[in-house]
C-alpha positions in Angstrom: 0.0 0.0 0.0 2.8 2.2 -0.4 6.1 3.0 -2.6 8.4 -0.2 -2.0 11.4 2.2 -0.1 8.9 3.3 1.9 7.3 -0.2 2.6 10.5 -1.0 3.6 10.9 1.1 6.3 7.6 0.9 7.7 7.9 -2.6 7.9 11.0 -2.4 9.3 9.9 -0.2 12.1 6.6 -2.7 12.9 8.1 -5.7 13.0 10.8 -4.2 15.7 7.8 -2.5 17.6 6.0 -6.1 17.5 8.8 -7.8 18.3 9.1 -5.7 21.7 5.7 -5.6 22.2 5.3 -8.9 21.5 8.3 -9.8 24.6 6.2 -8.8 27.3 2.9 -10.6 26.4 1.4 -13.5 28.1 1.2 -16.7 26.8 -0.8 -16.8 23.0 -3.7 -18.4 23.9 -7.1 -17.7 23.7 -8.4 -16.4 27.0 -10.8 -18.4 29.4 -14.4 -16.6 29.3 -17.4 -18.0 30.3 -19.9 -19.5 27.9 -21.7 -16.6 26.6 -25.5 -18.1 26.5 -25.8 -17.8 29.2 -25.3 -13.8 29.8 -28.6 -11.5 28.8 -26.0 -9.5 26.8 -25.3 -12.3 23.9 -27.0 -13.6 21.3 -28.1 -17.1 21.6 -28.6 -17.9 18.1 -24.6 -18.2 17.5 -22.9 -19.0 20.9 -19.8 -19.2 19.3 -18.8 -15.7 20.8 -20.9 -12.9 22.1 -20.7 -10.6 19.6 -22.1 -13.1 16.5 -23.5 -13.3 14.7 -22.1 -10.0 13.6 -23.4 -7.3 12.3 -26.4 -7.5 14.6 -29.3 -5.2 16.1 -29.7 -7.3 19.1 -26.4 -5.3 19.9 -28.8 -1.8 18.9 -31.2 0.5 21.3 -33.9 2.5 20.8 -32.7 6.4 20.1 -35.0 8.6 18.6 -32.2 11.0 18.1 -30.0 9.4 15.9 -31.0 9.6 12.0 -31.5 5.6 12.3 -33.9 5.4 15.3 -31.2 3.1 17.0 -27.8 3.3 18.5 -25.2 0.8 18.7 -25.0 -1.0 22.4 -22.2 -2.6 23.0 -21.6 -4.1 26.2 -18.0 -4.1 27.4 -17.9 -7.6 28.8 -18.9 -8.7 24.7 -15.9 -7.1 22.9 -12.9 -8.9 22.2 -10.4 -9.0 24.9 -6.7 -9.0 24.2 -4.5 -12.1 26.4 -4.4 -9.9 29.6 -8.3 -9.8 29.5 -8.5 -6.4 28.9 -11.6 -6.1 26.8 -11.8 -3.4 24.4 -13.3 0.1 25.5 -16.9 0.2 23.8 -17.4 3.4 24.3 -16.5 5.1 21.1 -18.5 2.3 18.9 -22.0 2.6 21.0 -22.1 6.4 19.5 -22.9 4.8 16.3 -26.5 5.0 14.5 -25.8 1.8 12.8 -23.2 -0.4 11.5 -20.3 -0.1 8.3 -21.8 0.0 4.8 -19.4 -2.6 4.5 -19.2 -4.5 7.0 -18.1 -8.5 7.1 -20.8 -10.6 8.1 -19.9 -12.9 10.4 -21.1 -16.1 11.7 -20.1 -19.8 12.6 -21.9 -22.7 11.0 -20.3 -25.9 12.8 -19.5 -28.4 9.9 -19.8 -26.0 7.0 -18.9 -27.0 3.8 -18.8 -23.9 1.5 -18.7 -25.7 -1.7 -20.8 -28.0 -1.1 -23.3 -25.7 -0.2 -23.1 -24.0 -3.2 -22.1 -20.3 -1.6 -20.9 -18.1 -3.6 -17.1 -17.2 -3.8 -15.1 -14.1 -4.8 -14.9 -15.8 -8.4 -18.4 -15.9 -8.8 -20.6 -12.9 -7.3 -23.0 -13.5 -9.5 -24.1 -16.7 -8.4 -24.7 -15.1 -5.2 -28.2 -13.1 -6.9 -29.4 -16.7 -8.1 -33.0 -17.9 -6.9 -31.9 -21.3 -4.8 -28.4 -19.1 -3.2 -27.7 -20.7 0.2 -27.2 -17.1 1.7 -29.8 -14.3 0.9 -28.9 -10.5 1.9 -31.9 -8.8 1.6 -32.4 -4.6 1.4 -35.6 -4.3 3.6 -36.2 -1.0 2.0 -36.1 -1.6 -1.5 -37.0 -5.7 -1.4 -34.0 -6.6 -3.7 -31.2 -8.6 -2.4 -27.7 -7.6 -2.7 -24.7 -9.2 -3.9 -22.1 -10.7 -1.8 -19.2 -13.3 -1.9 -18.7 -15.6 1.1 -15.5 -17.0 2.7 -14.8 -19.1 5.1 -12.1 -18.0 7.3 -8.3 -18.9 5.9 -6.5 -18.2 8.5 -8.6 -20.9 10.6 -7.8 -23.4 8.5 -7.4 -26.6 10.9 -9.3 -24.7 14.0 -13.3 -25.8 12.8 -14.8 -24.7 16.0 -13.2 -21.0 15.9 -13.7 -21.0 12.0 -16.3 -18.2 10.9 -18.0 -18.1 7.7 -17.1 -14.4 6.1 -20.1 -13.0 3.9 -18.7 -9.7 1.8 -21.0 -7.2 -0.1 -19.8 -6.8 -3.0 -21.2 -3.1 -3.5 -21.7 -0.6 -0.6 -24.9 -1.4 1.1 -27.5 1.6 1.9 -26.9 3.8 4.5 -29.7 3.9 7.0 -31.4 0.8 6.0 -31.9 -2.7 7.5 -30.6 -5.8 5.9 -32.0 -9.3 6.4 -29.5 -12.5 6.6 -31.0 -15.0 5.6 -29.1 -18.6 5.5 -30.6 -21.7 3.8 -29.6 -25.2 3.0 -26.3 -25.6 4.3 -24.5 -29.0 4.4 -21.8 -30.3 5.4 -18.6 -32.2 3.7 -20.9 -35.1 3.2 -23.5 -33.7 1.8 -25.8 -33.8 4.7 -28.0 -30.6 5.8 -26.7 -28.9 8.2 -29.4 -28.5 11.1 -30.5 -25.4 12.4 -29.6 -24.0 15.9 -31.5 -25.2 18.7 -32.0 -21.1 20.2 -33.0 -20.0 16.7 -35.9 -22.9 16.4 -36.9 -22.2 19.9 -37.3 -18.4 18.9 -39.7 -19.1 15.8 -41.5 -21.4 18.1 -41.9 -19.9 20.5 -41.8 -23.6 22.4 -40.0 -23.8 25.2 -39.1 -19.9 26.1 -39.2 -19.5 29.9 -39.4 -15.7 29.6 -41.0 -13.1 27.5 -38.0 -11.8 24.8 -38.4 -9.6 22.5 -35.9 -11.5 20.0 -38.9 -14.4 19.2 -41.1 -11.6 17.4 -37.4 -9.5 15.7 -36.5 -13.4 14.2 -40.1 -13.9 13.0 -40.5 -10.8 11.1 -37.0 -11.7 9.8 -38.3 -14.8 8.4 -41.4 -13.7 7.0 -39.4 -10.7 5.3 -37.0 -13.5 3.6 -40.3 -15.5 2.9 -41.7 -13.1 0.7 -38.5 -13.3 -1.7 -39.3 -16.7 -2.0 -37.1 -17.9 1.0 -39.2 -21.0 2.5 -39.2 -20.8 6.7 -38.5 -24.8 6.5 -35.0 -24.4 5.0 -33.7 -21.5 7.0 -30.5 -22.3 9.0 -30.3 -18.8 10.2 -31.7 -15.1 9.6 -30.8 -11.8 11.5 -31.3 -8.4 10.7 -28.6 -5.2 11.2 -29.1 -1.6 10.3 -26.1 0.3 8.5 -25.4 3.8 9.6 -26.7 7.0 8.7 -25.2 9.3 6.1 -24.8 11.3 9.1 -23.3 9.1 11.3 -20.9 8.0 8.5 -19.5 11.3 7.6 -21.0 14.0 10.1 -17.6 14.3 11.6 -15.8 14.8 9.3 -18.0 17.5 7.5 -18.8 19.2 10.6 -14.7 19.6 11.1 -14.7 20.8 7.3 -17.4 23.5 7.3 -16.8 25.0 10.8 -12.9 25.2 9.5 -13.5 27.2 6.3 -16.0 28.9 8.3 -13.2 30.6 10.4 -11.1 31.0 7.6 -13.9 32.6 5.5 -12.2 34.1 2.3 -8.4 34.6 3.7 -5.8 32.0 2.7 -4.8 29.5 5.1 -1.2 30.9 6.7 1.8 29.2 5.1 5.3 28.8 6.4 8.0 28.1 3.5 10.8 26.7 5.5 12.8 25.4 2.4 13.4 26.4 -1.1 15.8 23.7 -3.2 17.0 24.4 -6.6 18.2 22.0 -8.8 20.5 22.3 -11.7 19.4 19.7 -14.5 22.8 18.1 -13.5 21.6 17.5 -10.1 17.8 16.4 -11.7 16.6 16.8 -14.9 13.2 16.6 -14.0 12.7 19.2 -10.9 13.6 22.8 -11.4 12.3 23.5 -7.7 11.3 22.0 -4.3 9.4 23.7 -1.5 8.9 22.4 1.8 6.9 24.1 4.8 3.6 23.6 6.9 0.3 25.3 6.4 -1.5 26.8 9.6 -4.6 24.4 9.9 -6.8 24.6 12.9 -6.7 21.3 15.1 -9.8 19.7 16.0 -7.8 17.1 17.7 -6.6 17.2 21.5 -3.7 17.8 23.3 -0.7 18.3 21.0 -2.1 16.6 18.2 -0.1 14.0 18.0 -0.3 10.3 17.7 -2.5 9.3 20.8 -4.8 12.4 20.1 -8.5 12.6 19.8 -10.8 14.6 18.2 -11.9 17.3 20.7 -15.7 17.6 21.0 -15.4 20.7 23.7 -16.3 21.0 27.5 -19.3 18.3 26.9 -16.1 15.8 25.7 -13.3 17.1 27.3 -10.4 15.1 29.1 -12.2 11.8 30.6 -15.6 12.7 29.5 -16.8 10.8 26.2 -19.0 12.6 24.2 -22.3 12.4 24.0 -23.6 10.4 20.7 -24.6 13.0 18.8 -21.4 15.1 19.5 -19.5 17.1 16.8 -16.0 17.8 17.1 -14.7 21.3 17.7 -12.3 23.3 17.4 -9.4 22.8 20.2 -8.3 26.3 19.8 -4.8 25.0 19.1 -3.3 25.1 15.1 -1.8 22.6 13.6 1.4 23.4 11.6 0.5 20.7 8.7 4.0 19.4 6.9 3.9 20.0 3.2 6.6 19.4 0.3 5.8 20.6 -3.6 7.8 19.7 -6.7 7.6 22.3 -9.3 8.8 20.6 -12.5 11.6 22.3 -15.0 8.6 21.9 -17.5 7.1 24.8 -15.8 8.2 28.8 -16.9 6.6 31.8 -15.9 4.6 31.8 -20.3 3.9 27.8 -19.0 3.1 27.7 -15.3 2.6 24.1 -14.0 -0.6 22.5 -13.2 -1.7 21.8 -9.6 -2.5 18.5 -7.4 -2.1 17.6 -4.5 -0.7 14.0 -4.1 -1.6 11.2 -1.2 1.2 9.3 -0.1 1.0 5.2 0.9 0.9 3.2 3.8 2.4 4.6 6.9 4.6 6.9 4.5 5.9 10.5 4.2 5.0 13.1 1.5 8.5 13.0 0.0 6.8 9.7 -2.0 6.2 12.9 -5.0 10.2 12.3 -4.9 9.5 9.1 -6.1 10.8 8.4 -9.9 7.6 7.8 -11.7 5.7 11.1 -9.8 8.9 13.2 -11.1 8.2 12.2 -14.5 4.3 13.2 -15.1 5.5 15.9 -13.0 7.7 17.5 -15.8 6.3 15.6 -18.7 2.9 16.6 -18.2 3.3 19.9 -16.2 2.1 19.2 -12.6 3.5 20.7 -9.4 2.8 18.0 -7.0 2.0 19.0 -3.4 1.7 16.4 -0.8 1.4 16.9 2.9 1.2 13.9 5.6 -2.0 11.7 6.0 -1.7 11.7 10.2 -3.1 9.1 11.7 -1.6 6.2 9.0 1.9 8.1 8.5 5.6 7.1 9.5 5.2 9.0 12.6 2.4 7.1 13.4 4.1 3.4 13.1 4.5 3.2 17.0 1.4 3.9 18.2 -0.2 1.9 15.3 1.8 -1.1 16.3 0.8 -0.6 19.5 -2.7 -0.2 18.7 -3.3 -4.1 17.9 -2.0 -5.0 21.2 -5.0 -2.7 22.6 -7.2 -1.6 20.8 -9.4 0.6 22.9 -6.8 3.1 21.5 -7.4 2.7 17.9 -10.4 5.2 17.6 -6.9 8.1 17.7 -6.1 6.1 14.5 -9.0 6.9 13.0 -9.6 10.5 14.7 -6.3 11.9 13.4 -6.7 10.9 9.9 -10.0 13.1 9.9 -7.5 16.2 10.8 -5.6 14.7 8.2 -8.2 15.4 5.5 -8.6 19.6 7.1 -4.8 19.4 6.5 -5.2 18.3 2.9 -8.2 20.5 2.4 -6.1 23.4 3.6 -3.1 22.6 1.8 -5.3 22.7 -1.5 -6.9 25.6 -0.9 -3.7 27.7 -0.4 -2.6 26.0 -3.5 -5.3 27.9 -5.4 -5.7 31.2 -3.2 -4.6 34.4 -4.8 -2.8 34.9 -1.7 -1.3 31.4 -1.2 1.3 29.8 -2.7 1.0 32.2 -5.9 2.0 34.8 -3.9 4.8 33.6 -2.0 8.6 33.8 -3.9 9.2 30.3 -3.7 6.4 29.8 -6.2 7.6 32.4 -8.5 10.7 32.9 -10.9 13.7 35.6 -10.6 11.3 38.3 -12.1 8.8 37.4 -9.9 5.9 35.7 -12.2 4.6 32.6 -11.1 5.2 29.0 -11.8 2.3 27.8 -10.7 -0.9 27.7 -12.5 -3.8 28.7 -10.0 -6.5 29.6 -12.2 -6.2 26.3 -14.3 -7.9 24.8 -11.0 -6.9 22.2 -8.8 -6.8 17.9 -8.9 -6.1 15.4 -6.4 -3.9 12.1 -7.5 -2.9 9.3 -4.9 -1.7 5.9 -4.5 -2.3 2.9 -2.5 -3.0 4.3 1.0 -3.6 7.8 -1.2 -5.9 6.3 -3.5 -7.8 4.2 -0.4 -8.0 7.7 1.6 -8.2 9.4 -1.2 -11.4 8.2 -2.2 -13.1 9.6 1.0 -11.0 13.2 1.0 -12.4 13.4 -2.6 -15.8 12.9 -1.1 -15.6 16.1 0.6 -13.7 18.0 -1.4 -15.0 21.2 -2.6 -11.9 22.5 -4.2 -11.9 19.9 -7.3 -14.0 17.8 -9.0 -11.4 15.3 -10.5 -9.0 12.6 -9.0 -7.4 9.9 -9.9 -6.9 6.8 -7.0 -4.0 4.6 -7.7 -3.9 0.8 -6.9 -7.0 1.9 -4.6 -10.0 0.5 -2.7 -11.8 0.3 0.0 -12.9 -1.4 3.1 -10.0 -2.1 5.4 -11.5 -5.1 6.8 -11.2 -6.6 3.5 -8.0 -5.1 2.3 -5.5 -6.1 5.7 -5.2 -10.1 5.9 -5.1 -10.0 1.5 -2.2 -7.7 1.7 1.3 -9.0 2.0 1.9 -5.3 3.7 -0.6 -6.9 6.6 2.0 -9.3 7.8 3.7 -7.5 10.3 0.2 -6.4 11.6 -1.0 -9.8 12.1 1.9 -11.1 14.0 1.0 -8.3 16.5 -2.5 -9.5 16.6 -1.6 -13.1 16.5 0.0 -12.6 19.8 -2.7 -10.3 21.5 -6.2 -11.5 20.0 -5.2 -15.1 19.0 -8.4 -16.3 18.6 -9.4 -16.5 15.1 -12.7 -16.0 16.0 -11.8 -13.0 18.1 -9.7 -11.2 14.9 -12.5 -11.7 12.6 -14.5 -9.9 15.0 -11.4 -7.0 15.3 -11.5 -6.6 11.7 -15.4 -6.0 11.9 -15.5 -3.7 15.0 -12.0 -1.1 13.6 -14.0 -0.9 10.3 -17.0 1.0 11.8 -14.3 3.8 13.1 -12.1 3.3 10.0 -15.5 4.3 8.1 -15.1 7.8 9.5 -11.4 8.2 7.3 -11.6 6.1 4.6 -13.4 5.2 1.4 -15.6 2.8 2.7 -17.7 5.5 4.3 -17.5 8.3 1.8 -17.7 6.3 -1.5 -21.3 6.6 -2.0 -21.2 10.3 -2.2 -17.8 10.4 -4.4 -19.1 10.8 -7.1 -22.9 11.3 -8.0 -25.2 12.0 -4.7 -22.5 14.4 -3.3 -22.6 15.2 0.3 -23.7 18.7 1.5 -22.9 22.0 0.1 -20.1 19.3 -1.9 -19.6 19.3 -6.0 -20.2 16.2 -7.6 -16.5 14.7 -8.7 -15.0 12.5 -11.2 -13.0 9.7 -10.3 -10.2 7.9 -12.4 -9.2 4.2 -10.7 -5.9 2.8 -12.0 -5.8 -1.1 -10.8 -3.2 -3.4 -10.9 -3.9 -6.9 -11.9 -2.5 -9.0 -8.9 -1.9 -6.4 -7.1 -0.3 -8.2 -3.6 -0.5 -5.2 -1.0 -4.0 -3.6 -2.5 -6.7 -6.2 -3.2 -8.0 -6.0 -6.9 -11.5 -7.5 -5.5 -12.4 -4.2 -2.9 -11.2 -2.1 -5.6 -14.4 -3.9 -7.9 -16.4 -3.0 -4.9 -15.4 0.5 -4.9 -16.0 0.9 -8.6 -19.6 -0.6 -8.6 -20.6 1.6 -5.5 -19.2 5.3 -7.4 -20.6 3.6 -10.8 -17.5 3.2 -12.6 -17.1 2.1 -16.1 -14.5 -0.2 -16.9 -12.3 -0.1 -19.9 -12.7 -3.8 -21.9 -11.2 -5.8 -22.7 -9.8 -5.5 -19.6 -7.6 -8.2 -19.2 -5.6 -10.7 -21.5 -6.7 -14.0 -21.9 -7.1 -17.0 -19.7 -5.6 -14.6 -16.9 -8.7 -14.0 -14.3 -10.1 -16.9 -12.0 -13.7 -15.5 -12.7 -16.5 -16.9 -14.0 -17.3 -13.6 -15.5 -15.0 -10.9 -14.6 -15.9 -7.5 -13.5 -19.4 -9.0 -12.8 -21.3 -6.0 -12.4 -19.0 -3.3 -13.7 -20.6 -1.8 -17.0 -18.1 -1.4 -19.7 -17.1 2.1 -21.3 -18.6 2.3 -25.0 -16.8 4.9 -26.7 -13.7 7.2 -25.9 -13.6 9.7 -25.1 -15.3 8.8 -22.4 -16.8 11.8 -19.3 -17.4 10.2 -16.0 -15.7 7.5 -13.6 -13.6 4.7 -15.1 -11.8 1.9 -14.0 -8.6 0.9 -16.2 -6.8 -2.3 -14.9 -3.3 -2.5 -15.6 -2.0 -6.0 -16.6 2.2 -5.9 -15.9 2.1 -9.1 -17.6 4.3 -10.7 -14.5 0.7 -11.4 -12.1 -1.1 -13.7 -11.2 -4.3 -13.7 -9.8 -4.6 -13.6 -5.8 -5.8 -16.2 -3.6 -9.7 -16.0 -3.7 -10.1 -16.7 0.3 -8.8 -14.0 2.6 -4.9 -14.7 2.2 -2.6 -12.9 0.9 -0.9 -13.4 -2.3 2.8 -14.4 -1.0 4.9 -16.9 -1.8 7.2 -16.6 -5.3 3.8 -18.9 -7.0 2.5 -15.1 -7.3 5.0 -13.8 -9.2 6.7 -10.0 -8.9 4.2 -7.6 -7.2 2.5 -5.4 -10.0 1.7 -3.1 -7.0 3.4 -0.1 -8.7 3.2 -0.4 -12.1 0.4 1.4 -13.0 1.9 4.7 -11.6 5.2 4.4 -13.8 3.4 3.3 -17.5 4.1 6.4 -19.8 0.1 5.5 -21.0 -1.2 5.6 -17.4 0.5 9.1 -16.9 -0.9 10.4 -20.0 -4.3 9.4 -19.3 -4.7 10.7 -16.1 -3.2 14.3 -17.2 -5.9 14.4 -19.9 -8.5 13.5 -17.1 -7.3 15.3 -14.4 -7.4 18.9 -16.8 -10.4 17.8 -19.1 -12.7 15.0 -17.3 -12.1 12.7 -20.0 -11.0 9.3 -20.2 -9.5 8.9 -23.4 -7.7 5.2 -24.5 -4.2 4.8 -24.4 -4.5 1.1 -25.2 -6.0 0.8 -28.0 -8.9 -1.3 -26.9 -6.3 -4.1 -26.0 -5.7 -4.5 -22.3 -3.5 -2.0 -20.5 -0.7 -1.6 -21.1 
């Protein structure tokens, strides 16, 4: 998810935090807990662990506040405790209106045999929309039932009794609307139907209940829901509803830390600091006449110093040892961040030619000297782009520590997910003094000897980002008022998809190997981070990137650039991600006999005509991959070939496109209806 010198040394750093981390930890073994049927605050219908099956509103209340009607009720002895028993803080998850939009679904059928059930995999989505499917997710709202894939759990392999089954939409589902789960005719390796659970049959019954419970009645209008899509009560195994969060709830945050920000600022431009002017002869680099490094003033909505640790600051009502309430909006700490930023401007650029602006998004736990990297140099001059990058906090090198120690605790990762929100401000910010009159355009460093500019302000700005850039960069698109285009690199979406098929995961899941080592328990971890992560990544944002655009927000364009076998960013979120903004895909998109699909890109309508205005997805065959494991593995191991991760990003074709997209909002061919390159 990142340039490979910078994977490098963020893997580097991880595994040596793990490894110390890892020294002082008890014993890996799952920790002794009583059975959970028999606690009031579990579900009975999977007492495989409390939480399942998960997503789940028998975990919701009542709140005629929230957007939803409901908020998230977590009880503390539930969540997943690390090996010291510590189970993780609630808090911050129970001021949800609903769960992620794209969520695992998790639950544990003893004996399942996925095959011969006939679930659907990842190389067949569309098999999961057929009448007799053994799993059914239905959209209460609309009637229609959504695609998924299903998985059981890889990295249980050999452990059947902490083994979940992993069901994955495979487009965004609805925010604010109920889902059904509905699972039917399930066997096992024999062949033989799997029977239902004793608590479920008991519920539909009715037979047997020693107390009045309001589950009974939920499950039974579960089941008549599912029977009137043709689901027949008889076969059911299983069926629970969940309700996904609000719009609101999703991205509230974030856009109440945007508007009251630019509020303040009103028409000024945001204070910049240049602390470093390079100049390069073209002996010393024939590609960069100039670099500029310096911060930009952004207000902090975070508390304390900002730093990793921080939290978003929601005022007295939140301060120091006081959660917010649920309906809390961060304010301003009355501190100011001093935002790190570094711009490129290209020898290409003169005073009669000034150069192009975008800001870029650096990858995985990097640093925004990635624009120094080799292939962003050479659009850079070729096509006339001053590159500006600042650091995405939260998921930066700086951040490595704290994230390492995160999945030893993580009660502490809602920081993680509240200091990439002030990372977004700080992009915003950076952008917008990109483009102010009284910005960058007005400041030396961004002007020749006799004083013109270099910079083109007026020409309007773009956002283009790889790996972690294009996976955040999805979501700061969302909100971005300051341009419409951008083009997401080797992206996707959904974290708990992306982590355990990512090579880049590995360090990552030694840490929670040793801390959470039940399988059942990390499958439940992936679930729970993903409802915070949804506040600071694409997952949450993506569908309002590009049509349906969030408040006082533009409509955008988006540009996807995948790599084929891609082994740190999963190909299969990014096809998520492009049905959810409505992407078209450029066809034929792949050579040959390369994809395990039964019909690739199911879903994904194909681009008729060049040029073409609107979001595309162009997949980038390096003609050295090999298509990824379709469980939830990652691709390593020399079977896989060389990682393709970054060659999108350095294709002469790939640069051109996205310079006439990023300055026109067409997507024009560059491979001459072949597959790319």
């Amino acid at each position: 998810m990142t340039t490979s010198r910078g994977l490098r040394l963020a893997v580097s750093v991880l595994v040596t935090a793990g490894a110390v981390l890892l020294g002082t930890a008890a014993p890996a073994a799952p920790p002794t807990t009583p059975a959970p049927t028999g606690r009031p605050s579990c579900d009975p219908i999977d007492p495989t662990a409390c939480l399942l099956p998960f997503p789940n509103d028998y975990f919701t209340v009542p709140d005629r506040s929230s957007p939803t009607g409901k908020r998230v009720r977590f009880p503390a002895a539930a969540m997943p405790a690390n090996v010291q028993g510590t189970p993780i803080d609630p808090t911050e998850w129970n001021r949800q209106d609903g769960f992620s939009p794209g969520s695992p679904i998790l639950v544990r059928v003893p004996g399942l045999d996925a095959a011969a059930s006939g679930i659907a995999p990842v190389t067949d989505i569309g098999h999961s929309l057929a009448p007799n499917a053994p799993i059914v997710l239905l959209n209460t709202r609309t009637g229609e039932r959504t695609p998924y894939w299903a998985e059981l759990d890889a990295h249980a392999a050999g452990q059947p009794d902490r083994q979940l089954l992993i069901i994955r939409p495979a487009v965004a589902l609805a925010e604010g609307t109920r889902y059904v789960v509905g699972l039917r005719g399930l066997r096992d390796g024999n062949g033989a139907l799997i029977p239902a659970p004793k608590a479920f049959t008991t519920y539909l019954t009715g037979a047997g209940l020693k107390q009045r419970d309001a589950r009974g009645p939920q499950l039974r209008r579960n089941v008549a829901e599912l029977s009137r899509t043709g689901v027949k009560r008889h076969s059911l195994y299983l069926a629970w509803d969940f309700t996904v969060a609000s719009r609101h709830g999703l991205t509230g945050r974030m856009l109440a830390v945007r508007d009251g920000a630019f509020a303040d600022l009103g028409r000024a431009a945001p204070p910049v600091t240049v602390t470093q002017v390079a100049d390069y002869s073209p002996e010393q680099d024939p590609l960069i006449a100039r670099q500029v490094s310096g911060t930009i003033g952004v207000p902090s909505y975070l508390t304390g110093d900002g730093g990793p640790g921080s939290r978003l600051h929601y005022g007295p009502a939140g301060g120091a040892g006081t959660p917010p309430t649920p309906n809390a909006l961060p304010t301003p700490s009355g501190a100011t961040v001093a935002a790190d930023f570094v711009c490129n401007i290209p020898r290409s650029a003169s005073a009669a030619r000034p150069a192009h602006l975008s800001l870029y998004g650096h990858g995985l736990l990097g640093r925004p000297t990635e624009i120094n990297a080799g292939n962003v140099r050479t659009m850079s001059n070729t096509h006339n782009f001053t590159f500006c990058a600042t650091s995405w906090i939260g998921m930066a090198a700086a951040d490595v520590p704290f994230v390492a120690n995160a999945f030893t605790d993580l009660s502490v990762f809602p920081a993680v997910a509240d200091r990439l929100q002030q990372s977004f401000l700080n992009f915003l910010f950076l952008g917008r003094a990109m483009i102010h009159p009284a910005g960058f355009a007005a400041h030396p460093a961004f002007r020749d000897a006799t004083a013109r500019p270099l910079i083109n302000r007026v020409g309007g700005l773009h956002y283009d980002g790889n790996s972690q850039g294009g996976i955040n960069g999805g979501a700061l698109t969302a909100i971005a008022q300051d341009w419409t285009r951008s083009v997401l690199g080797v992206p996707a979406m959904n974290y708990s998809t992306l982590l355990q098929r990512s090579v880049d995961f590995a360090p990552f899941q030694t840490v929670l190997d040793g801390y959470y080592p039940d399988k059942v328990d990390q499958q439940l971890v992936l679930a729970l981070l993903q409802m915070l992560w949804d506040r600071s990544e694409a997952n949450g944002y993506a569908q309002h990137m590009t049509d349906r655009p969030l408040p006082r927000t533009p409509a955008h364009q988006v540009l996807m650039h995948v790599a084929f076998g891609d082994q740190q960013v999963s190909p299969a979120a990014a096809e998520v991600q492009a049905r959810t903004i409505g992407a078209r895909l450029h066809t034929p998109a792949l050579a040959d006999g390369w994809s395990l699909d039964v019909r690739p890109y199911w879903g994904i309508a194909p681009i008729r005509r060049y040029p073409y205005t609107g979001s595309a997805i162009v997949i980038w065959n390096s003609g050295a991959a090999y298509a990824p494991p379709p469980t939830n593995l990652a691709p390593a191991g020399p079977e896989y070939g060389d990682d393709p991760h970054e060659f999108p990003r350095a294709q002469a074709g790939a640069q051109k496109q996205k310079a006439v997209f990023l300055l026109t909002g067409e997507v024009v061919d560059v491979c001459a209806r072949t597959p790319c390159p």
